[in-house]
BAFI-3210 file (N, C-alpha, C; in Angstrom, 3 decimals, decimal comma, padded with zeros to 6 digits):
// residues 214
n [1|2|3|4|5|6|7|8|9|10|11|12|13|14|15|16|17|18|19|20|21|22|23|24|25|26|27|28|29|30|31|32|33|34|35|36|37|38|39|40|41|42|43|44|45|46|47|48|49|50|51|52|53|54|55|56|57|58|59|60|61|62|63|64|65|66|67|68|69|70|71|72|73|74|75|76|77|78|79|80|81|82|83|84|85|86|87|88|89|90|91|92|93|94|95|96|97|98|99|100|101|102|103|104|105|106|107|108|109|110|111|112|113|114|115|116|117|118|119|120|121|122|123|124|125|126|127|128|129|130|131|132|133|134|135|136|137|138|139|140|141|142|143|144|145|146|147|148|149|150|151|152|153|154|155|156|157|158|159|160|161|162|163|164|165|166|167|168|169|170|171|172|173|174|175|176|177|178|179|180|181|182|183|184|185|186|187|188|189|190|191|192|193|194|195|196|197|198|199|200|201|202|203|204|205|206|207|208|209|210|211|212|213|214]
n.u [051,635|050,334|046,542|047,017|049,349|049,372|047,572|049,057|051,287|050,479|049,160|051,386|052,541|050,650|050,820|052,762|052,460|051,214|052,242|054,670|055,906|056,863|059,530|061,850|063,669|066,379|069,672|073,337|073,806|073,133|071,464|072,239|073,664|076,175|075,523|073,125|071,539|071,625|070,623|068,625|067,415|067,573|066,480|063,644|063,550|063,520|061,742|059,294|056,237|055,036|053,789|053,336|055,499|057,650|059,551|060,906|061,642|064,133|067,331|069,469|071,856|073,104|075,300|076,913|080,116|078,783|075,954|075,693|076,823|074,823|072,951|073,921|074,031|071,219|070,863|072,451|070,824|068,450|068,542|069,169|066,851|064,780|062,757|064,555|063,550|061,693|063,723|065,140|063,293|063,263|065,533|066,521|065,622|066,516|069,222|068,781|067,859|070,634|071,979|071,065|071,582|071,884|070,561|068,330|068,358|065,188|064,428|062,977|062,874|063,394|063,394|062,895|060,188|059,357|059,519|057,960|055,819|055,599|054,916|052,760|050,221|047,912|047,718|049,171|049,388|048,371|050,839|052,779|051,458|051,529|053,712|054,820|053,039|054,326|056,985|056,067|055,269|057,528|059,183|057,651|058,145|060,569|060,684|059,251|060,799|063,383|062,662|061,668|064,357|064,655|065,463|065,091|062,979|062,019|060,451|061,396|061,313|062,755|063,877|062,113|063,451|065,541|068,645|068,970|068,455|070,597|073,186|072,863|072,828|075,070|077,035|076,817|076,838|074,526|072,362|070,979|068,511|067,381|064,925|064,627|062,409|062,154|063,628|064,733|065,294|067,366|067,837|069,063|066,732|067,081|065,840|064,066|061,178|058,746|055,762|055,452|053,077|049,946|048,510|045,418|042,484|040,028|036,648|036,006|034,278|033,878|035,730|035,966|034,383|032,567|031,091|028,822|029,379|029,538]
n.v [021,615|023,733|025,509|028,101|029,161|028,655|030,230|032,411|032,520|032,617|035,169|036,767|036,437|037,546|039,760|040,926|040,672|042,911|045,193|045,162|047,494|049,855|051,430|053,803|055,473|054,587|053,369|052,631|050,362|047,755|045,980|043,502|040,215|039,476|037,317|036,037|037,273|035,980|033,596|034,280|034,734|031,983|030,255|031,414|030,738|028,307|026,790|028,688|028,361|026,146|025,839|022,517|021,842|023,125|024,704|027,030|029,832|031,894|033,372|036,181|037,915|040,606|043,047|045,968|046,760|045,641|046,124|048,926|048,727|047,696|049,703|051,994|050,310|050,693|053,198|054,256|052,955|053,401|056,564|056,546|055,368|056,933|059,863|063,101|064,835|063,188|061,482|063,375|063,583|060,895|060,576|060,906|058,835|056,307|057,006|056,753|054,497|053,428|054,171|052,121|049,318|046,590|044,292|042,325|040,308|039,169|036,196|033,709|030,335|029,712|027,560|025,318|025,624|025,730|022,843|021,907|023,080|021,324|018,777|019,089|019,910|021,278|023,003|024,965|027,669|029,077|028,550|030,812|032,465|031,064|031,091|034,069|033,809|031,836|033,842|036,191|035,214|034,415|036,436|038,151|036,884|036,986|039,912|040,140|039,026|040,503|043,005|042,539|041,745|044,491|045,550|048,092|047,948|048,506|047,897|047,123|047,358|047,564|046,225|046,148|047,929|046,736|046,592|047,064|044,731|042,704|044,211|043,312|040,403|039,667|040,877|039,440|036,885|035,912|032,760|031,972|031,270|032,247|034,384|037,889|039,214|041,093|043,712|043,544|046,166|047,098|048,272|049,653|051,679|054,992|056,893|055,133|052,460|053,368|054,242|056,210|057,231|057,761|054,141|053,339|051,646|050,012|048,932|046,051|044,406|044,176|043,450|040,585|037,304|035,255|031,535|028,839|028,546|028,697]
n.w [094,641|096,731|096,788|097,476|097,294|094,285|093,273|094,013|092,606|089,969|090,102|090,642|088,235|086,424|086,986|086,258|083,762|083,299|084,195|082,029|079,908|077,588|077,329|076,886|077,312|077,503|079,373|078,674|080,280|082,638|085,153|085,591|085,107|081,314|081,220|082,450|081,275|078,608|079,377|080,161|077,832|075,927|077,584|077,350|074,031|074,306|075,901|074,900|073,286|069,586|066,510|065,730|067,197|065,704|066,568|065,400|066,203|066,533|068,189|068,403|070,518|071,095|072,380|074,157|072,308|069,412|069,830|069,627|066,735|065,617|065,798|064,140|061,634|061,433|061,674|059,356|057,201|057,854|056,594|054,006|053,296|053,536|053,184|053,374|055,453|056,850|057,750|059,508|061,361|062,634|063,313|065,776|067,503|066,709|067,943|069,958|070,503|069,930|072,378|074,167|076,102|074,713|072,622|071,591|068,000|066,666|064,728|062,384|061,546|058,196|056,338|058,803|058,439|055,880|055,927|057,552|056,131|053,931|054,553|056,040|053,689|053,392|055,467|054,827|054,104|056,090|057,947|058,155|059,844|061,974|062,694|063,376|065,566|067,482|067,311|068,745|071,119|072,474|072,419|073,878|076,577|076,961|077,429|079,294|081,186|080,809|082,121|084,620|085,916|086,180|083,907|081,054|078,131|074,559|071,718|068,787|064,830|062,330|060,116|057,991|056,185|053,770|053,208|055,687|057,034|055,421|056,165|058,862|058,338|057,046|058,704|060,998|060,356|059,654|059,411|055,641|055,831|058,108|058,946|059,584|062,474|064,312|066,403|070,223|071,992|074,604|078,174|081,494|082,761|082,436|083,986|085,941|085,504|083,199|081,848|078,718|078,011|079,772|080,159|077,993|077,769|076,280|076,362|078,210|077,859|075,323|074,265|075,513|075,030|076,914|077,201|078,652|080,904|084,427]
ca.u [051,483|048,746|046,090|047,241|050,616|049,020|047,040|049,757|052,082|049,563|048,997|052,567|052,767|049,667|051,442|054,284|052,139|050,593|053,212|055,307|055,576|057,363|060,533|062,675|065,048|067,663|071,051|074,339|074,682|072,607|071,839|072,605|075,540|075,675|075,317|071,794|070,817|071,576|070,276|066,656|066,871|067,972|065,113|062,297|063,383|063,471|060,027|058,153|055,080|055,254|053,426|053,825|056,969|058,709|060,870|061,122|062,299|066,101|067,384|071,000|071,642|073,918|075,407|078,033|080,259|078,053|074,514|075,941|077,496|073,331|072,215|074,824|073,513|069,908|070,721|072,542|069,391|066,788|068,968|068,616|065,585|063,666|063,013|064,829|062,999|061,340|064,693|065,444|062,128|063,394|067,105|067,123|065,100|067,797|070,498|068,354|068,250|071,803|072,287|070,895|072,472|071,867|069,156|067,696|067,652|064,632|064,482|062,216|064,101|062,110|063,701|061,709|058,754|058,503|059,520|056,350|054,804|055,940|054,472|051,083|050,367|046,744|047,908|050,469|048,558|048,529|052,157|053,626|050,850|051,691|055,483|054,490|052,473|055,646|058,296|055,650|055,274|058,844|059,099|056,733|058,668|061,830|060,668|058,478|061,735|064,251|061,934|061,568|065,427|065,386|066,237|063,647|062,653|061,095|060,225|061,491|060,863|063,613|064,411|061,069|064,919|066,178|070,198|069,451|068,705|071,433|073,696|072,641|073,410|076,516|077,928|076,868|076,813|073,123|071,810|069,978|067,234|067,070|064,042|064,426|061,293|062,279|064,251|064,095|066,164|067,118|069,256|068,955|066,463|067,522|064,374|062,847|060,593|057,260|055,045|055,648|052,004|049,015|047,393|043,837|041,725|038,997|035,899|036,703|033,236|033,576|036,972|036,140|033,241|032,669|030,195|028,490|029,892|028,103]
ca.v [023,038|024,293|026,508|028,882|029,145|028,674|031,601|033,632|032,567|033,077|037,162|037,857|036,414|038,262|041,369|041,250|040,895|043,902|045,917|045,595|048,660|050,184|052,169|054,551|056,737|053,818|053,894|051,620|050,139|046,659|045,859|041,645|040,039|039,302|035,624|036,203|037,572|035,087|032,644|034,169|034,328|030,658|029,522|031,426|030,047|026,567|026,785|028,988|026,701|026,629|024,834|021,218|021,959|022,900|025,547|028,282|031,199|031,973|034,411|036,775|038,520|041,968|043,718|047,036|047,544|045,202|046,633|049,880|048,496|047,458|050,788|052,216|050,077|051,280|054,792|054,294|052,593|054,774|057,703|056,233|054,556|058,044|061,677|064,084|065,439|062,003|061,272|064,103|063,208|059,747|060,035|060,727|058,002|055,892|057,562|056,607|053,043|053,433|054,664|051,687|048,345|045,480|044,250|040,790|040,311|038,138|035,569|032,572|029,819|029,737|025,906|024,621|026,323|024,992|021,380|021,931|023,176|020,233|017,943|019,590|020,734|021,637|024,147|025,818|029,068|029,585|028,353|032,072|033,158|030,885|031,157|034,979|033,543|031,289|034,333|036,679|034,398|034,394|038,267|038,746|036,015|037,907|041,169|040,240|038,271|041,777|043,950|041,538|041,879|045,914|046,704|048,309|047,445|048,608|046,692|048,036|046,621|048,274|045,192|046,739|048,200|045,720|046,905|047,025|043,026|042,375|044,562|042,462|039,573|039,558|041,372|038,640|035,398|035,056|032,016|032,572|030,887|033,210|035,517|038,756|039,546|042,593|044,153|044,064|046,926|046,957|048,543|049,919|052,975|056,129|057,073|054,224|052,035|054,148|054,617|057,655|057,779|056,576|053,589|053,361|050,748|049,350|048,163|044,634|043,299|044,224|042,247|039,056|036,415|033,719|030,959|027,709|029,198|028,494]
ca.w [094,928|097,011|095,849|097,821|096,568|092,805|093,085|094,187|091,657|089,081|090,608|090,070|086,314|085,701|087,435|085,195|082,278|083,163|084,141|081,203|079,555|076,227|077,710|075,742|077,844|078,446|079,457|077,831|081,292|082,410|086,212|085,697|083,718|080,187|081,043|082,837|079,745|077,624|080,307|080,163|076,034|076,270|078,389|076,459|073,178|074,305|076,154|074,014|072,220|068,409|065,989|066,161|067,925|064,514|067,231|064,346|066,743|066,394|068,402|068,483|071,654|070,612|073,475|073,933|070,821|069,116|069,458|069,010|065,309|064,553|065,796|063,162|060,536|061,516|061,000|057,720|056,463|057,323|055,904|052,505|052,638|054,010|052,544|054,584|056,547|058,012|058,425|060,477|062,800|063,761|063,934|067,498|067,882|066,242|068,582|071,428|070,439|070,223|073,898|075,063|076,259|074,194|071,472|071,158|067,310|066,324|063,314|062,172|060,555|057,537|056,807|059,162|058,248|054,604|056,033|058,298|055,077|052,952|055,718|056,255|052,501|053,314|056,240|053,944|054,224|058,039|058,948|058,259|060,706|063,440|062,672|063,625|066,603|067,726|067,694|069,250|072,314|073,193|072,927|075,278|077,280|077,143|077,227|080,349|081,981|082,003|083,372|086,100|086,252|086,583|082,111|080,257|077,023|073,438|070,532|067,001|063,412|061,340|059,125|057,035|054,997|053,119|053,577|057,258|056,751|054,768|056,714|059,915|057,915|056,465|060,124|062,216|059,624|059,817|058,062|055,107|056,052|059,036|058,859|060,686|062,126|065,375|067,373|071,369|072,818|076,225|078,686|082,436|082,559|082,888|085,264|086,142|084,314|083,788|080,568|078,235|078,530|080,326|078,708|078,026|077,269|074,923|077,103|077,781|077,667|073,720|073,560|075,906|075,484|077,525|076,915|079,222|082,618|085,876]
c.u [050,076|047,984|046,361|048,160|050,444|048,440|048,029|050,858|051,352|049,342|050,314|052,618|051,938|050,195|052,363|053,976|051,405|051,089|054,281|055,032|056,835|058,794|061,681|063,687|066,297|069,356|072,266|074,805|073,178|072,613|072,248|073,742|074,801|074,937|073,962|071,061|070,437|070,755|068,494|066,391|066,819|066,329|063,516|061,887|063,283|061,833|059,048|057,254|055,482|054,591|053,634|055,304|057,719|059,956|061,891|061,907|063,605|065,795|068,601|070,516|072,752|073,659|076,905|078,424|079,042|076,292|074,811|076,458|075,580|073,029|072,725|074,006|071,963|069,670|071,121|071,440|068,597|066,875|068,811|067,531|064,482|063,706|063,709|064,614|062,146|062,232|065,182|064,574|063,081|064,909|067,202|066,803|066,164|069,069|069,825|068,431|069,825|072,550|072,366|072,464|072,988|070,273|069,329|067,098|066,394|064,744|063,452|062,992|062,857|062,598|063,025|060,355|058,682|058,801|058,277|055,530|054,439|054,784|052,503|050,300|048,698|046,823|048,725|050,196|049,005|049,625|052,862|052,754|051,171|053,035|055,478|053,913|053,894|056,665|057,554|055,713|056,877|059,727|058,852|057,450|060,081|062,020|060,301|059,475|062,625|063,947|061,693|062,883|065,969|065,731|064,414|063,772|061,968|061,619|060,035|061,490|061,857|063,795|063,008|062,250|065,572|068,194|070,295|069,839|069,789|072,866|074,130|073,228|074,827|077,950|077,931|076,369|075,544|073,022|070,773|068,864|066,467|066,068|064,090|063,182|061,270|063,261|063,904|064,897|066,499|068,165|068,703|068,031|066,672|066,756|063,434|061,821|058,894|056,906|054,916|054,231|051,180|048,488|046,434|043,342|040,765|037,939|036,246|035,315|032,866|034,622|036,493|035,043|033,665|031,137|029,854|029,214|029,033|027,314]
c.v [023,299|025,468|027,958|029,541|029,153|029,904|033,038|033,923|032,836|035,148|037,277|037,431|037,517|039,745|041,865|041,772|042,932|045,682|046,418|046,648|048,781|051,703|052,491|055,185|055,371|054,163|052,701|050,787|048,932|046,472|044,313|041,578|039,459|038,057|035,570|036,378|036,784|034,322|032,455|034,245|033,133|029,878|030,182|030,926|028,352|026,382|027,300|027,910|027,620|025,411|023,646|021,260|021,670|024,068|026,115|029,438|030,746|033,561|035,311|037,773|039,956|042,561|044,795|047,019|046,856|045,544|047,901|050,059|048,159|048,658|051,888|051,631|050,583|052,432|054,959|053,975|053,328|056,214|057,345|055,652|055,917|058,996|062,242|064,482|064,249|061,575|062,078|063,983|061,745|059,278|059,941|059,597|057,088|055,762|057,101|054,967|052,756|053,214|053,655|050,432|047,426|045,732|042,654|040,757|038,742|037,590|034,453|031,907|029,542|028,165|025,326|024,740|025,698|023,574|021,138|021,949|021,979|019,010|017,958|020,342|021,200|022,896|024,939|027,151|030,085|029,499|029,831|032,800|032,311|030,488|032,588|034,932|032,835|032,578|035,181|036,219|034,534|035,556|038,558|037,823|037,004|039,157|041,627|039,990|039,619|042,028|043,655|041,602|043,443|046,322|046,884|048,168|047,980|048,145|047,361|046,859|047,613|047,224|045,004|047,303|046,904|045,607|046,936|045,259|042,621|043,089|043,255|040,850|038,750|039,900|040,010|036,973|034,807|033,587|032,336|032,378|031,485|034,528|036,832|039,386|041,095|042,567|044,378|044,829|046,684|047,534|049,108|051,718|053,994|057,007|056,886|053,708|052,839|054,058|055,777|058,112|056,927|055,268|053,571|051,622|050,642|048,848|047,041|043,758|043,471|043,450|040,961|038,712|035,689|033,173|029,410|027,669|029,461|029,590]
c.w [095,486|096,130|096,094|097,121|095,172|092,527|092,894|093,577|090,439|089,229|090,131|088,375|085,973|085,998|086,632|083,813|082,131|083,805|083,129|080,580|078,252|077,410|076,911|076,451|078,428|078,582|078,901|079,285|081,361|084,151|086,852|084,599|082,774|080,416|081,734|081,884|079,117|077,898|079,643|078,221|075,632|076,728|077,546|074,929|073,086|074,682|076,006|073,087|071,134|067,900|065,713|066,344|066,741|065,216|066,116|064,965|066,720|067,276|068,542|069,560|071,348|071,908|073,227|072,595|069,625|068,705|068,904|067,909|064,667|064,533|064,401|061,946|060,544|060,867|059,722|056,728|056,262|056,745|054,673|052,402|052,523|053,344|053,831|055,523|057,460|058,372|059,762|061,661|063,129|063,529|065,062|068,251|067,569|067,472|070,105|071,589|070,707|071,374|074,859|075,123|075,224|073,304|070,871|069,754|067,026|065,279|063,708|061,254|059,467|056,966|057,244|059,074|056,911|054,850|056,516|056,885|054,327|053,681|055,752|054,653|052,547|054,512|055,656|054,390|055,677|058,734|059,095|059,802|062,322|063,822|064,011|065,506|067,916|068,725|068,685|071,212|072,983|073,071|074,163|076,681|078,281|077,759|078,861|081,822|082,659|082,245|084,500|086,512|086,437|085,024|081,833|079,036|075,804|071,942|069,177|065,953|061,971|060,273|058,164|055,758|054,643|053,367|055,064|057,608|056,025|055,673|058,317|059,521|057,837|058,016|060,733|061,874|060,301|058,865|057,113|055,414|057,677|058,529|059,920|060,969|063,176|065,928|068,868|071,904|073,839|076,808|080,121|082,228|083,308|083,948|085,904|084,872|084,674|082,149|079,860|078,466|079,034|079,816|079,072|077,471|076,930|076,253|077,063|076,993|075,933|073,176|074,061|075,640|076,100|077,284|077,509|080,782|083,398|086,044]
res [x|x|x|x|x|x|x|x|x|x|x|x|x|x|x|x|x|x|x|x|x|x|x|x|x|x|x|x|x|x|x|x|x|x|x|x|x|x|x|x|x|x|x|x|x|x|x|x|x|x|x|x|x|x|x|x|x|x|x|x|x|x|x|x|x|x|x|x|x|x|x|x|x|x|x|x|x|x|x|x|x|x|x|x|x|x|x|x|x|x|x|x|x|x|x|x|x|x|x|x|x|x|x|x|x|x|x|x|x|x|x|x|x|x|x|x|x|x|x|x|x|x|x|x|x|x|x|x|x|x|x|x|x|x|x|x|x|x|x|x|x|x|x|x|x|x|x|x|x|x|x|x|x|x|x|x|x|x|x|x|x|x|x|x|x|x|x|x|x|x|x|x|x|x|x|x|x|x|x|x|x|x|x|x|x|x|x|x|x|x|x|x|x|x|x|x|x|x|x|x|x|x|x|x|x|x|x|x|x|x|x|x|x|x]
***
């Protein structure tokens, strides 16, 4: 590969990364087939890095009646888990998840994570954190892949309810040793992919160092 050609494949990754965005108004409709889908969930769980390649991420792909049977269990959850009235703030939110297409659930097999543990008994500590590191990576993989295909995307954490996890479970013969760690929504947006709001940013030169550079 020239450098030419490296550079300029490098600009669009970095374009993607920095384009992604958090999108909420979706619609139950998808502009690729299921099997594309799967394709790009497929390919980011195989070539996501993970700690000594113990390949912890699990992932379930829920689409039509299907996502709309989790979104269901979502809302039953957070109706009993919530007071009233916080319930009543983020039902619609709920109903909006609902609306959409599909929803990439995440898991960590936790299995291989205490074999890793067993293995390394002086890293014990840190494997949950780079289990965490693992599934994260192939989020952002996924997340970064539809939007590149035209769906938009946002990233929920409902399985904080215990009956939503167990619900999810028992529906779709998780293994136990399946950790649920998010939800990725997704579905064709209803007005384009844009940002509910602007983002801002943090000075960088307070986030990045660099150090022994020409």
């Amino acid at each position: 590969m020239t450098s030419t050609v490296a550079t300029a494949s490098t600009n669009f990754f970095l374009a993607a990364a920095e384009n992604r965005c958090s999108c909420y108004t979706l619609t139950n409709s998808s502009p690729i087939s299921d099997a594309r889908i799967r394709d790009i969930v497929v390919s980011a769980v195989k070539h996501s890095p993970s700690a000594f390649n113990v390949q912890s991420t699990r992932a379930v792909v829920l689409v039509k009646q299907d996502h709309q049977k989790l979104w269901d269990f979502g809302d039953a959850a957070l109706k009993k888990a919530m007071p009233e009235q916080a319930y009543a703030g983020l039902a619609a939110k709920v109903q909006g998840f609902r609306a959409a297409y599909g929803t990439v659930l995440w898991f960590e097999d936790q299995s291989g994570l205490d074999a890793l543990k067993q293995k390394n008994a002086a890293l014990q500590h840190v494997i949950p954190q780079w289990s965490s590191h693992s599934s994260g990576m192939a989020q952002l993989v996924v997340w970064t892949a539809l939007e590149l295909e035209g769906l938009g995307c946002n990233l929920q954490h409902y399985n904080f309810m215990s009956e939503f996890r167990e619900k999810v479970r028992n529906e779709w013969n998780i293994p136990e040793t399946w950790a649920l760690h998010s939800q990725l929504v997704f579905g064709a947006p209803l007005d384009g992919l844009k940002r509910s709001r602007e983002r801002t940013y943090l000075p960088l030169e307070d986030r990045v160092k660099m150090f022994g550079r020409d």
